[in-house]
C-alpha positions in Angstrom: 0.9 25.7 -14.4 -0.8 25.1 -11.4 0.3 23.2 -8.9 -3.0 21.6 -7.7 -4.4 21.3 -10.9 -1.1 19.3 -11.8 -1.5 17.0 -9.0 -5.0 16.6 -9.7 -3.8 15.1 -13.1 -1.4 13.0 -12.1 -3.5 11.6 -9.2 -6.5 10.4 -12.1 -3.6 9.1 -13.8 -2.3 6.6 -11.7 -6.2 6.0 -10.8 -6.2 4.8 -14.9 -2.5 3.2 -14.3 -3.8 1.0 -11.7 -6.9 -0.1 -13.4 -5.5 -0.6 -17.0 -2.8 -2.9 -14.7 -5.4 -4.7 -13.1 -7.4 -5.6 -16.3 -4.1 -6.3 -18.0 -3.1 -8.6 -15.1 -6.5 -10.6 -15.8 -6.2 -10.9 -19.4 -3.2 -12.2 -19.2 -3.5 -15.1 -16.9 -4.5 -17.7 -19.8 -0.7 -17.1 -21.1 0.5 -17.7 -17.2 2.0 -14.9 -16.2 0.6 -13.8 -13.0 0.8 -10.1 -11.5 0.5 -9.4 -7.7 -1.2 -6.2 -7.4 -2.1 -6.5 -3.5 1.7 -6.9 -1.8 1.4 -4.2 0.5 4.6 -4.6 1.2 6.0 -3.9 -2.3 4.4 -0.3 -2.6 4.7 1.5 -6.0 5.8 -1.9 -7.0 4.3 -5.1 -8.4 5.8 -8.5 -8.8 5.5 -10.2 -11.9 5.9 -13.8 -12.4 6.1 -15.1 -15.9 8.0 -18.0 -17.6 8.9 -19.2 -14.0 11.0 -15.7 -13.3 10.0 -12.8 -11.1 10.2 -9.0 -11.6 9.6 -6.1 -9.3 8.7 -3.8 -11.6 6.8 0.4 -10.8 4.0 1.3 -12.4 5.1 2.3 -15.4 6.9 -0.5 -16.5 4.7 -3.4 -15.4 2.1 -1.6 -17.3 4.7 -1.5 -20.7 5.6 -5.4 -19.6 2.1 -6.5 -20.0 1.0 -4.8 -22.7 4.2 -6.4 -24.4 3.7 -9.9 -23.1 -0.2 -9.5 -23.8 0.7 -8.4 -27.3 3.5 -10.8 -28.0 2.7 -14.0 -26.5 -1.2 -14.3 -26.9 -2.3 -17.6 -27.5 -4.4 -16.5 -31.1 -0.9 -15.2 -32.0 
């Protein structure tokens, strides 16, 4: 496989990580849990705060954490 072409991938991917984390992070507000995604100082990280606790978590997992909470803990649920 090609290199660049691999890196090409994986750099729209986390393009598509960080915006499906960014809409996540807004729908998920009305259940109050809150997502930092501008702490430059926590890079590759976020910090999640929900049900009074806070998580660092990467990509990758906040991602799986919201869609769970999202998905779990809606309000119509």
């Amino acid at each position: 496989m090609d290199s660049a072409y691999f890196e090409d991938v994986l750099a729209l991917r986390d393009q598509w990580l960080e915006e499906q984390i960014r809409q996540l992070s807004i729908d998920i507000l009305v259940i109050g849990t809150y997502t930092c995604t501008v702490c430059g100082e926590v890079v590759g990280e976020y910090i999640i705060d929900h049900s009074g606790e806070k998580f660092r978590l990467s990509k990758s997992e906040t991602y799986s954490f919201l869609k769970y909470i999202l998905a779990t803990r809606s309000p119509s649920k």
